[in-house]
FIKOLZA-1660 file (N, C-alpha, C; in steps of 0.1 Angstrom, whole numbers, plus 5000, padded with zeros to 4 digits):
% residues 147
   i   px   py   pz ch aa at
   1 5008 4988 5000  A  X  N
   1 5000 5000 5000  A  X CA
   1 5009 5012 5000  A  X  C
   2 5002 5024 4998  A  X  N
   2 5013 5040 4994  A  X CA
   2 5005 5048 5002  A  X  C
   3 5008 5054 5009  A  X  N
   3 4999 5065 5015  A  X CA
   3 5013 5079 5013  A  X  C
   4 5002 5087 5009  A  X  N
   4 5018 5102 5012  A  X CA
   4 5010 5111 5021  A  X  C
   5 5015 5118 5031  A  X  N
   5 5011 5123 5042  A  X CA
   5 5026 5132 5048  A  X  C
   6 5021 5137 5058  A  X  N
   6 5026 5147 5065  A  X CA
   6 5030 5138 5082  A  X  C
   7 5047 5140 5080  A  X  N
   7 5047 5137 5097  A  X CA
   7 5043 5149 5107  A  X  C
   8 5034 5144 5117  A  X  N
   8 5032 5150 5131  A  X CA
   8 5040 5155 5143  A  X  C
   9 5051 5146 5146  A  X  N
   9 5061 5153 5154  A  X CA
   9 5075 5143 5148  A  X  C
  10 5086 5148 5157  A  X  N
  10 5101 5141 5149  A  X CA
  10 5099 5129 5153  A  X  C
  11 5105 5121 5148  A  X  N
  11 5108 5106 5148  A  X CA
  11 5117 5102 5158  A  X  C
  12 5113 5089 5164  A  X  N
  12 5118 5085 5174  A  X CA
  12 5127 5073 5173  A  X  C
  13 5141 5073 5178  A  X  N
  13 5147 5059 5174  A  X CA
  13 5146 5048 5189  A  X  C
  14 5143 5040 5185  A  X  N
  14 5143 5028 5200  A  X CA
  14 5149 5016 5197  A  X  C
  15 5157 5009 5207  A  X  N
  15 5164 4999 5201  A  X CA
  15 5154 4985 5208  A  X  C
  16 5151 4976 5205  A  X  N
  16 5147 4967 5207  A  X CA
  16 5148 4956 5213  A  X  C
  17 5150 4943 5211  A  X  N
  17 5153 4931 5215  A  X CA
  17 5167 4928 5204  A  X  C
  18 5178 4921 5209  A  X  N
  18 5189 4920 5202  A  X CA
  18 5191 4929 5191  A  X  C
  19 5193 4943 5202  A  X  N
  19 5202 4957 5198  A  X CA
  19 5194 4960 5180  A  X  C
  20 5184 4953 5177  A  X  N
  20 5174 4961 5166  A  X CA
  20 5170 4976 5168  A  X  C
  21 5169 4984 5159  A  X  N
  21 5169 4996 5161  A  X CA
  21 5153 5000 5152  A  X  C
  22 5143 5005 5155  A  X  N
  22 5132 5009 5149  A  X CA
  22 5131 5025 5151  A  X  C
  23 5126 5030 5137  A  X  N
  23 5123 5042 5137  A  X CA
  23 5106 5045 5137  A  X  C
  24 5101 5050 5148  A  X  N
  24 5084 5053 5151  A  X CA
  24 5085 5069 5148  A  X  C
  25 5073 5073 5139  A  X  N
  25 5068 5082 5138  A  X CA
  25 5053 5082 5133  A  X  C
  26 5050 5093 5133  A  X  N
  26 5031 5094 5134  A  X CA
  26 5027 5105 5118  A  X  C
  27 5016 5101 5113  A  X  N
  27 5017 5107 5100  A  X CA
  27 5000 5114 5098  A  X  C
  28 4997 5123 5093  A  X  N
  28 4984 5126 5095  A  X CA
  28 4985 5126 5076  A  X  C
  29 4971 5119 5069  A  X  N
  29 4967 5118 5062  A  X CA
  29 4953 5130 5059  A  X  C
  30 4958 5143 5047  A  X  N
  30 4946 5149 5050  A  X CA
  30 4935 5146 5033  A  X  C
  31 4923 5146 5034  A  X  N
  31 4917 5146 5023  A  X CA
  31 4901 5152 5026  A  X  C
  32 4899 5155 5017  A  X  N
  32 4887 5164 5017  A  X CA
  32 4872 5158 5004  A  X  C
  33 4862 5161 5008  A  X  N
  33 4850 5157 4996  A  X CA
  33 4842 5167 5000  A  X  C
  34 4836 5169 4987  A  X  N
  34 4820 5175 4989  A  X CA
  34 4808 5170 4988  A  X  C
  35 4800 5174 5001  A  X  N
  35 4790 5168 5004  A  X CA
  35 4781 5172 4994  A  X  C
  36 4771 5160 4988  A  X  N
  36 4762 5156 4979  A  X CA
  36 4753 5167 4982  A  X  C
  37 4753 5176 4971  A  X  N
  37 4738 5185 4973  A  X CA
  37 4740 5199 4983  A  X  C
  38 4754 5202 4981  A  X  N
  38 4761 5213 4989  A  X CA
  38 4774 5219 4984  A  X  C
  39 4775 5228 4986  A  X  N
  39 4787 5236 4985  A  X CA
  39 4798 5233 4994  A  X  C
  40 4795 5226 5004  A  X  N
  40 4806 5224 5016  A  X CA
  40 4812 5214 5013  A  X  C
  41 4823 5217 5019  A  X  N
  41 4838 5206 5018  A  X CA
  41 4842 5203 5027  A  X  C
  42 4838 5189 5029  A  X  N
  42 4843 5182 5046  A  X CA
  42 4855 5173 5043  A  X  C
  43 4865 5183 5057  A  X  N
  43 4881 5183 5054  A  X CA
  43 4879 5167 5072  A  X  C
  44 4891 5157 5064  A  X  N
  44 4889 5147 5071  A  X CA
  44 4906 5145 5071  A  X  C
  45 4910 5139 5084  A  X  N
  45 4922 5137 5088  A  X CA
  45 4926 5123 5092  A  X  C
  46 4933 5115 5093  A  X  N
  46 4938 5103 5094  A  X CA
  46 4948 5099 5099  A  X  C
  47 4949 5100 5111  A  X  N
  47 4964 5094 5122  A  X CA
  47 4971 5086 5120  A  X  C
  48 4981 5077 5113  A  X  N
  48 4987 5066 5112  A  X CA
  48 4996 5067 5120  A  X  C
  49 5005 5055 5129  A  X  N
  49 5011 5052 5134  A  X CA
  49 5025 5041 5128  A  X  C
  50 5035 5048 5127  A  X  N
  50 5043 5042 5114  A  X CA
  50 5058 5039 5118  A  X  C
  51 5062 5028 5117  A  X  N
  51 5076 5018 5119  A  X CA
  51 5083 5017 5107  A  X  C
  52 5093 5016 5108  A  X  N
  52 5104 5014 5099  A  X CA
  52 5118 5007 5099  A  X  C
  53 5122 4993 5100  A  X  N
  53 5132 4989 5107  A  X CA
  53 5144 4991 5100  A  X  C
  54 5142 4995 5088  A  X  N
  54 5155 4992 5076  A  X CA
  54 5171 5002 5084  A  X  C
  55 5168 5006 5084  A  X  N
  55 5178 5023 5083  A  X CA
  55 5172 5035 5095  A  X  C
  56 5179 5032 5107  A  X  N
  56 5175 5042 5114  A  X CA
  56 5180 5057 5117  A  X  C
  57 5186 5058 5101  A  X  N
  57 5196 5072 5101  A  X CA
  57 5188 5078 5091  A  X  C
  58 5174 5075 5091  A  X  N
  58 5165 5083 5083  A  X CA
  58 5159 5089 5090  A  X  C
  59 5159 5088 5107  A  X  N
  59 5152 5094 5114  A  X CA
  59 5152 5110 5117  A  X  C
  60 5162 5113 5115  A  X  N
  60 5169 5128 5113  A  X CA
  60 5163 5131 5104  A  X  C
  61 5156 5130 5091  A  X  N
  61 5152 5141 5081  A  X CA
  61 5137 5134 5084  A  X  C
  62 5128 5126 5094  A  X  N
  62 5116 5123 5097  A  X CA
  62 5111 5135 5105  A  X  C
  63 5114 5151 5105  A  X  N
  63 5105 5161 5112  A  X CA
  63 5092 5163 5111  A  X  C
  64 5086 5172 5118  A  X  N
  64 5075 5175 5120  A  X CA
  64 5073 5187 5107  A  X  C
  65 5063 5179 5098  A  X  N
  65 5056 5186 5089  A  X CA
  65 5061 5186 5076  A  X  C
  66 5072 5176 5076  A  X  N
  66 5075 5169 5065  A  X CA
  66 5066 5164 5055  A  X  C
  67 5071 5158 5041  A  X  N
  67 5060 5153 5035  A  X CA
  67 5065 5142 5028  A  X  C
  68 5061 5133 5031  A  X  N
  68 5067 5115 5029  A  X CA
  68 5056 5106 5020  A  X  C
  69 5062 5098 5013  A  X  N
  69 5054 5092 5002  A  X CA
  69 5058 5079 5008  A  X  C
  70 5053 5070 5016  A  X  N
  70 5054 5054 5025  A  X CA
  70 5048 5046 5015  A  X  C
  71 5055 5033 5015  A  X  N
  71 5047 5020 5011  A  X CA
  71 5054 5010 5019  A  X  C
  72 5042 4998 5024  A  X  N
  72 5047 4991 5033  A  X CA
  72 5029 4986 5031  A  X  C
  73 5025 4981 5047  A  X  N
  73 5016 4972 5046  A  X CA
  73 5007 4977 5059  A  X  C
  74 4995 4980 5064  A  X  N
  74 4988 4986 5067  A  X CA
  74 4982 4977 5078  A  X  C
  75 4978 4978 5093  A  X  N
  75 4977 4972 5101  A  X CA
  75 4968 4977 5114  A  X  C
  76 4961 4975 5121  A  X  N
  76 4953 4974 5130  A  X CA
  76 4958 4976 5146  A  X  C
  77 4958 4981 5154  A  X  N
  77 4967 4980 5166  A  X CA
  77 4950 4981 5177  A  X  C
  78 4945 4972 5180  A  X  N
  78 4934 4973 5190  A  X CA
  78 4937 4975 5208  A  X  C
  79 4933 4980 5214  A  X  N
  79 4938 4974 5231  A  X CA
  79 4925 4982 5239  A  X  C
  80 4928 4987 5251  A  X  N
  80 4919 4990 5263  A  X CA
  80 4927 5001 5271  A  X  C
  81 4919 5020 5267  A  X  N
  81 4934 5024 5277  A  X CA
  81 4928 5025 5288  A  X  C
  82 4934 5032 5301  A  X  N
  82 4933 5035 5311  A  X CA
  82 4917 5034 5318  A  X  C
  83 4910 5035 5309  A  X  N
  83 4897 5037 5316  A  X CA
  83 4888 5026 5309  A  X  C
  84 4897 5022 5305  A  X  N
  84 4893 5007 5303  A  X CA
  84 4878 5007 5286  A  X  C
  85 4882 5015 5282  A  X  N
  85 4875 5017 5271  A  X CA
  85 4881 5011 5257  A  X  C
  86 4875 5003 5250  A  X  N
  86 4885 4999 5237  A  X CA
  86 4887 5016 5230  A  X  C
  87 4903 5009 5221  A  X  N
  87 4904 5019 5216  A  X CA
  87 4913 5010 5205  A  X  C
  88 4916 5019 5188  A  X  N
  88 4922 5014 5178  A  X CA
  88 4931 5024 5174  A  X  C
  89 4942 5021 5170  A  X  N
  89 4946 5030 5164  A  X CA
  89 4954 5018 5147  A  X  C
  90 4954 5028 5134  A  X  N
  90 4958 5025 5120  A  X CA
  90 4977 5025 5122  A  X  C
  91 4983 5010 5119  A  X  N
  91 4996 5013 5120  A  X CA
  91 4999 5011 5103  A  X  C
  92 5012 5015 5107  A  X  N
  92 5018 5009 5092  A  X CA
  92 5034 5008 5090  A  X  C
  93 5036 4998 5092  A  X  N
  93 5045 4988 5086  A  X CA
  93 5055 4993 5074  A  X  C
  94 5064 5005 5072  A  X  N
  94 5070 5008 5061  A  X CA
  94 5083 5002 5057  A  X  C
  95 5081 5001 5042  A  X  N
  95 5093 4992 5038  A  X CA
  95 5100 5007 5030  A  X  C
  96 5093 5012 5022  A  X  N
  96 5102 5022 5012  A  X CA
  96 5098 5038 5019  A  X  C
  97 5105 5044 5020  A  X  N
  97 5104 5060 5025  A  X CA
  97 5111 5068 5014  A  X  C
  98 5102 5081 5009  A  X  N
  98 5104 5089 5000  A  X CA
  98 5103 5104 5000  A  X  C
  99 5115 5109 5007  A  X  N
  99 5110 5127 5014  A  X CA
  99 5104 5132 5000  A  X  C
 100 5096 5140 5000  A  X  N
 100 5087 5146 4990  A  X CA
 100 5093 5164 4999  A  X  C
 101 5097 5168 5008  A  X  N
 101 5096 5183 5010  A  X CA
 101 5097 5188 5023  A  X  C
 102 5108 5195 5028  A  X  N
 102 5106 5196 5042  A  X CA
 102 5095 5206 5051  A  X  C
 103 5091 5204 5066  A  X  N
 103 5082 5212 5068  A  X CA
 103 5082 5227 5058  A  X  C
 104 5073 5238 5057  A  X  N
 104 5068 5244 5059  A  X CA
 104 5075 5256 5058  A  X  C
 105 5076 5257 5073  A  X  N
 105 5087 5270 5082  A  X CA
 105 5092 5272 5074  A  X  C
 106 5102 5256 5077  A  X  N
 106 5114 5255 5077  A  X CA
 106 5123 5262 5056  A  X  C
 107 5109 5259 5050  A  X  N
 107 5114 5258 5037  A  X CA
 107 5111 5272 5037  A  X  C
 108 5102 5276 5043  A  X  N
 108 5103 5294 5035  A  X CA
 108 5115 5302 5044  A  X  C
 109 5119 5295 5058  A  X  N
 109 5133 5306 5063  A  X CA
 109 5144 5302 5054  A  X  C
 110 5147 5290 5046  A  X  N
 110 5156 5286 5036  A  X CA
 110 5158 5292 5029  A  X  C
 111 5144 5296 5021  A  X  N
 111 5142 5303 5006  A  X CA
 111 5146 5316 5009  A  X  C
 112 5141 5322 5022  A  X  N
 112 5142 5338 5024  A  X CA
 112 5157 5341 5026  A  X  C
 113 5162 5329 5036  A  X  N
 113 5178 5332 5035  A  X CA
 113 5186 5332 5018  A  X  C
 114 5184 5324 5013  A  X  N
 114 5186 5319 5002  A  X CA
 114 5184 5335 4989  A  X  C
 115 5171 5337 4991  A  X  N
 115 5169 5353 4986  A  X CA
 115 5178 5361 4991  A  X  C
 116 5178 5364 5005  A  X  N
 116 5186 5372 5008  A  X CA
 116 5203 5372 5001  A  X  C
 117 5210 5358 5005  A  X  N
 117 5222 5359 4998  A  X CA
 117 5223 5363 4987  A  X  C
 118 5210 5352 4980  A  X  N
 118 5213 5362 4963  A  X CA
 118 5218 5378 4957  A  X  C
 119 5204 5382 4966  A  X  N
 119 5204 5394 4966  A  X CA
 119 5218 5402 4967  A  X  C
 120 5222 5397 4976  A  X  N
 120 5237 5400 4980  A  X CA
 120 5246 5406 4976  A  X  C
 121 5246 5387 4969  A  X  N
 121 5254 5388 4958  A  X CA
 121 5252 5394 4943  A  X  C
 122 5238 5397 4938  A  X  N
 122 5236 5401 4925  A  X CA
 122 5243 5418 4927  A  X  C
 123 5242 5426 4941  A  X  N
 123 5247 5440 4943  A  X CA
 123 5264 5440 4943  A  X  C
 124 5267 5430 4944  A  X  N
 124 5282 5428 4944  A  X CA
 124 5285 5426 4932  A  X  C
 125 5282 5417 4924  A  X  N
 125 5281 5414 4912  A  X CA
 125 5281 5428 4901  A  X  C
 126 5273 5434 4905  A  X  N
 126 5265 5448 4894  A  X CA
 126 5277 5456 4896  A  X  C
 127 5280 5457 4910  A  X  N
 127 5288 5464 4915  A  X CA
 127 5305 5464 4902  A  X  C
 128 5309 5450 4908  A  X  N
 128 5322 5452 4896  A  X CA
 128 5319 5454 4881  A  X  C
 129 5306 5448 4872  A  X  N
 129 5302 5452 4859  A  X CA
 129 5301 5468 4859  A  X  C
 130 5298 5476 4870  A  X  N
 130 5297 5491 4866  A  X CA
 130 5311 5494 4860  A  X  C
 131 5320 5489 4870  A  X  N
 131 5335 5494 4873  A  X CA
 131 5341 5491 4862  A  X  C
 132 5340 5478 4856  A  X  N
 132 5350 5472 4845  A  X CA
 132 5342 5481 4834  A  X  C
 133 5330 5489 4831  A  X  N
 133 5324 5494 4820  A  X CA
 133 5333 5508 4816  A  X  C
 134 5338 5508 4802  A  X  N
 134 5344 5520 4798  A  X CA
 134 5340 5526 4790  A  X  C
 135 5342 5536 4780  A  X  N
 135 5338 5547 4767  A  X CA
 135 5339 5539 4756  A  X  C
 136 5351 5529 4755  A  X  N
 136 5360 5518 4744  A  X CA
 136 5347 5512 4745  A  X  C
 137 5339 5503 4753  A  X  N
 137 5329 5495 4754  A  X CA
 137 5316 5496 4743  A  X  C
 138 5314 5509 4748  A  X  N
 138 5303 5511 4745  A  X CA
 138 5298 5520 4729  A  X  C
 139 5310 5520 4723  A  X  N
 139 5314 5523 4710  A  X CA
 139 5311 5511 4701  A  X  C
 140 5318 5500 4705  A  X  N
 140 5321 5487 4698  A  X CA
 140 5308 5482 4692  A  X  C
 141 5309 5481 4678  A  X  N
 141 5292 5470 4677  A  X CA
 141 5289 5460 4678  A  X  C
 142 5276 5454 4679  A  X  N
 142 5271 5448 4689  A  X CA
 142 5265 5436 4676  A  X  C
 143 5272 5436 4664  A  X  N
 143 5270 5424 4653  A  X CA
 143 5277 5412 4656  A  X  C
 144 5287 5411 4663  A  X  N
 144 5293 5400 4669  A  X CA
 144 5287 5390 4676  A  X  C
 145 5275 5392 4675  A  X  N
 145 5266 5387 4693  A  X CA
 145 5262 5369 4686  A  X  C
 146 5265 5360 4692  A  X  N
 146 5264 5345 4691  A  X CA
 146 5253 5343 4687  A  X  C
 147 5240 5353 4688  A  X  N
 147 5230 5344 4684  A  X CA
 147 5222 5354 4674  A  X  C
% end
């Protein structure tokens, strides 16, 4: 099965029974329909509960609000909590992990830093093309041009 979804908080590594190492994190599935005979759009969310035993040095780029494309095999986790009420939660079992994009924030303080330096650099840049520009230059014709 493939589900692509959004992790909910960072990933957690735990080592297990003969020093196995599993990576647990939680994924929210969002999707949306419109109700028959309405203009309204009922937005619906999906908690999965998600393992990974291959590679636990994937757990570092598993953040919160990430966007991950899983396939693996989809499973049932039933019990009774504290108050003695049943309760279920959706696990899933992943074999292949595929970052699709990091949170959010995180990508627009990147891009802004990232603008910024450009920026930077395009004034520094302009800066020496003023300087190296002479009288000789701007005389010369311009039939030479490659294309």
């Amino acid at each position: 099965m493939e589900i692509t979804a959004r992790v909910t908080a960072n990933a957690v590594v735990k080592t297990v029974k003969n020093e196995r190492k599993v990576v647990n994190f939680n994924v929210a599935i969002n999707d949306s329909y419109k109700i028959k005979d309405s203009n309204e759009i009922k937005k619906v969310v999906q908690f999965v509960q998600c393992s990974y035993w291959i590679n636990p040095g994937i757990a570092e780029y598993l953040t919160k609000g990430t966007l991950v494309e899983l396939y693996g095999r989809i499973g049932v986790n039933a019990y009774n909590d504290l108050q003695g009420e049943a309760k279920a939660a959706l696990t899933f079992h992943v074999n292949t992990i595929k970052l699709h994009g990091r949170p959010k924030a995180e990508q627009a303080a990147t891009e802004s830093g990232n603008n910024n330096k450009d920026m930077q650099e395009n004034k520094s840049n302009s800066k020496k093309k003023k300087e190296s520009i002479n009288a000789k230059d701007l005389t010369e014709p311009l039939d030479d041009l490659p294309f």
